[in-house]
C-alpha atoms as one frame of an Amber mdcrd trajectory, in Angstrom:
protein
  20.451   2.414  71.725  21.367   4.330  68.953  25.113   3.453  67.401  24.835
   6.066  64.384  25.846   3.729  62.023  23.844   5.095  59.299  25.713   8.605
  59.619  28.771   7.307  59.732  28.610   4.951  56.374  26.918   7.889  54.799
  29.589  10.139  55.903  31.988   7.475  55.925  31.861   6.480  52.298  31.580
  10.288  50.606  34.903  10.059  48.707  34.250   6.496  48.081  30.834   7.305
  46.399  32.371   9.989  44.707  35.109   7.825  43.338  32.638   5.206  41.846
  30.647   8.228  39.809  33.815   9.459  38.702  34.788   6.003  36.672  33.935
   6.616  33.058  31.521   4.101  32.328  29.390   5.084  34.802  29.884   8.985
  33.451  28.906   7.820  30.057  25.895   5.763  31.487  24.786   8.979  33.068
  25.274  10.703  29.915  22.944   8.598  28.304  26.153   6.745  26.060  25.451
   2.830  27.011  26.926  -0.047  24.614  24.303  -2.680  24.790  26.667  -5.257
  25.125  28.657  -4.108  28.076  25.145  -3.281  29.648  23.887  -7.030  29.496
  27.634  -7.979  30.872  26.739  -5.232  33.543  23.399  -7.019  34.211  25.236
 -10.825  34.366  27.898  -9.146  36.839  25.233  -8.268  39.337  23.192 -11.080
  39.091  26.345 -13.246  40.537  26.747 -10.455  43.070  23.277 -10.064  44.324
  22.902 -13.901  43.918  25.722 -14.279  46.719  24.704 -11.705  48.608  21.294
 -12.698  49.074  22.313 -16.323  49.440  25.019 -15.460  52.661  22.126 -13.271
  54.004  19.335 -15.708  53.537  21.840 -18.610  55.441  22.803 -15.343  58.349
  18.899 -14.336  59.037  18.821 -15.512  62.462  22.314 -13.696  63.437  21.452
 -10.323  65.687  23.144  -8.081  63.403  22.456  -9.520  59.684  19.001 -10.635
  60.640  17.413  -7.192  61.224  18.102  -5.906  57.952  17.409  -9.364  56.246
  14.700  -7.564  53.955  13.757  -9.828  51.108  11.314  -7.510  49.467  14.905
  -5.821  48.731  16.088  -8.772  47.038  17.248  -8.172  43.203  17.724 -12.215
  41.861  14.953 -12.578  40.347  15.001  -9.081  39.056  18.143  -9.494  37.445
  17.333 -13.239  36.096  14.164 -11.427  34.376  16.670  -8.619  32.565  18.925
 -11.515  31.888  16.089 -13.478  30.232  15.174 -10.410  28.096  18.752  -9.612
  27.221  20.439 -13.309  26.436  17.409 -15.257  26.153  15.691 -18.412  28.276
  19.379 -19.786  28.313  20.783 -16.815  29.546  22.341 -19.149  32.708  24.388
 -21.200  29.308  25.990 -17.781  28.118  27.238 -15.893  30.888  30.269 -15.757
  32.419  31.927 -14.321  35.618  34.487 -11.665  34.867  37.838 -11.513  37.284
  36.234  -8.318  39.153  33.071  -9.739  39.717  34.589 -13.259  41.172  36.926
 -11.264  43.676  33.636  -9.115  44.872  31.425 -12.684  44.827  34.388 -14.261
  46.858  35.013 -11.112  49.396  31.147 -11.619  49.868  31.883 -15.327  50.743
  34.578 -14.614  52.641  33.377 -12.190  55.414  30.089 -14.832  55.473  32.558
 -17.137  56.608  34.449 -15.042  59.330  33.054 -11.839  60.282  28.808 -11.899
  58.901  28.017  -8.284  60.366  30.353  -7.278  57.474  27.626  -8.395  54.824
  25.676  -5.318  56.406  28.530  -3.226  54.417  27.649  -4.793  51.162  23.958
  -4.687  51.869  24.163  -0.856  51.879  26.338  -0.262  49.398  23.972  -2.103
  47.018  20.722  -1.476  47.747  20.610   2.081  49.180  21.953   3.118  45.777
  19.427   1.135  43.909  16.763   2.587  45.740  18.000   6.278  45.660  18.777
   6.259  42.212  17.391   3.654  40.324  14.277   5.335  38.692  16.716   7.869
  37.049  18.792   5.410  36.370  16.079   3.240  34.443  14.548   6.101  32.472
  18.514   6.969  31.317  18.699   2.904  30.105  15.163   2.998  28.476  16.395
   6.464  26.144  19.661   5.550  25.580  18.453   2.215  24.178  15.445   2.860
  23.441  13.769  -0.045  25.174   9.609  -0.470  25.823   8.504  -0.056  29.583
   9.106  -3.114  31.574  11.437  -4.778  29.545  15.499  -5.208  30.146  14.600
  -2.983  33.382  13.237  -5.483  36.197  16.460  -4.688  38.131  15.363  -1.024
  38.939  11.535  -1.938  40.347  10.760  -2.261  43.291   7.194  -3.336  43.313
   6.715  -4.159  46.675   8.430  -0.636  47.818   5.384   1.882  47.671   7.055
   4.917  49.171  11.083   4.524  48.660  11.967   7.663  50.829  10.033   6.137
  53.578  11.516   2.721  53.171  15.172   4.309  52.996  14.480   6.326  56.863
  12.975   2.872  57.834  16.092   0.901  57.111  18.453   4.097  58.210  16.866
   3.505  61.759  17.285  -0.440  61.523  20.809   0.482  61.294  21.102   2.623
  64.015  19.372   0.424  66.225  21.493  -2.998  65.760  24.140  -3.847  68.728
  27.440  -2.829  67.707  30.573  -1.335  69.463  32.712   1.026  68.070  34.898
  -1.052  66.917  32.177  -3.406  64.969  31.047   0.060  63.375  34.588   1.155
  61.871  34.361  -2.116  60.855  31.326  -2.180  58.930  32.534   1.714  57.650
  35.658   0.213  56.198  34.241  -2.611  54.297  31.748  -0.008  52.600  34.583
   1.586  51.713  35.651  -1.861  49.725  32.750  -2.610  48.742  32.649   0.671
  46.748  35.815   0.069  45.195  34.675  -3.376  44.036  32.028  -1.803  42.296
  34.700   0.604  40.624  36.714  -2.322  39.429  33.407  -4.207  38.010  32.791
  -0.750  35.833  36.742  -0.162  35.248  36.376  -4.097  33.860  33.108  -2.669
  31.727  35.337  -0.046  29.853  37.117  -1.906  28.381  34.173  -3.997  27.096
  32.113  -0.459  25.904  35.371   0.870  24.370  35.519  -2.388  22.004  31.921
  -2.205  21.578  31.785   1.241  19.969  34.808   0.951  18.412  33.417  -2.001
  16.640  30.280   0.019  15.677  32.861   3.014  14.681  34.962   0.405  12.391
  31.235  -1.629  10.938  29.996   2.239  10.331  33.064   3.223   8.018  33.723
   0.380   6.358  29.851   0.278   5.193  30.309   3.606   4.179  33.881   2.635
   1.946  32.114  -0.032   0.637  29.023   2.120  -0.671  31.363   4.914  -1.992
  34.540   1.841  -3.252  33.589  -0.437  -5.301  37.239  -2.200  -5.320  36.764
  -3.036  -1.355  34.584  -5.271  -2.128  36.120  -8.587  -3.083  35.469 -10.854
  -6.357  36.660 -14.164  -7.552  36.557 -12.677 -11.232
């Protein structure tokens, strides 16, 4: 039996995909422009989704549509808790906190766990066929643009136990196409892609805002060094 399912969220989820490169954060991150603050924030956002993820996949292992792509060499948790470590420190679990758009993707997660578990195949996708198409490009684009030393801050994008990714990728394509869905199951699974991708969106749309403040910051600490070097009467006395 072959359903096609891979084909169809591929071809299903074009515009979607499209979309998500088209927000500006991820433009700039492409560009090589990354505020280091709203990239740690983007590395605490993903640990809470992957962490739910995993978790609702991990508890669904034994269902005949989750289970055969319940791949835990895939899994990103400990990944991310590694960046996190590097990027708040040991008590990186003390500092972060959930954003709005990353609690409605964690609780959509939840919520199809709960009711309709084939769905987490949608989010499954979503997630980790990007990482694994495009995650060595986009680790060498986060090592430049902040200049960081090989293995560190960048756990997220390795996958160590993945020797040949475009191998892997066909492998899990065909894992796809082989589970037991209808029609209706598969439109389904389509459409929730198609969410899932927007929840992503809103997660960067949420970062924007955080790398706009960010430089803006740097833009205002930058000139008023610069007024304070050049005006002397800036800079405040008691006298």
């Amino acid at each position: 039996m072959n359903s096609g399912l891979a084909k169809k969220l591929r071809e299903g989820t074009k515009k979607a995909h499209t979309m998500a490169e088209n927000v500006d954060f991820v433009k700039s991150f492409l560009k090589g422009v990354i505020a280091p603050e709203s990239y740690r924030k983007l590395v605490a956002g993903l640990y809470f989704v992957y962490a739910e993820m995993e978790d609702q996949m991990h508890r669904h292992q034994e269902h005949p549509v989750v289970g055969p792509i319940y791949l835990p060499l895939l899994n990103r948790r400990n990944s991310l808790e590694k960046d996190l470590r590097f990027y708040y420190g040991e008590n990186w679990s003390d500092q972060i906190q959930i954003s709005p758009a990353t609690q409605a993707y964690v609780d959509r997660i939840r919520e199809v766990s709960e009711s309709e578990p084939e769905l987490l195949i949608s989010h499954a996708y979503t997630r980790y066929m990007g990482d694994l198409s495009g995650g060595q490009i986009l680790k060498g684009i986060a090592q430049r643009a902040m200049q960081l030393a090989d293995g560190c801050g960048t756990a997220f994008y390795e996958f160590d136990d993945i020797a040949d990714g475009k191998a892997f990728k066909a492998m899990y394509r065909q894992k796809l196409d082989e589970l037991p869905l209808d029609a209706a199951a598969i439109d389904g699974i389509v459409k929730e892609a198609n969410a899932a991708f927007e929840m992503n969106m809103k997660l960067f749309q949420e970062l924007e805002g955080n790398a706009l403040k960010s430089i803006g910051q740097l833009l205002l600490n930058t000139l008023t060094r610069r007024r304070a070097q050049t005006s002397p009467t800036l800079v405040a006395t008691d006298s």
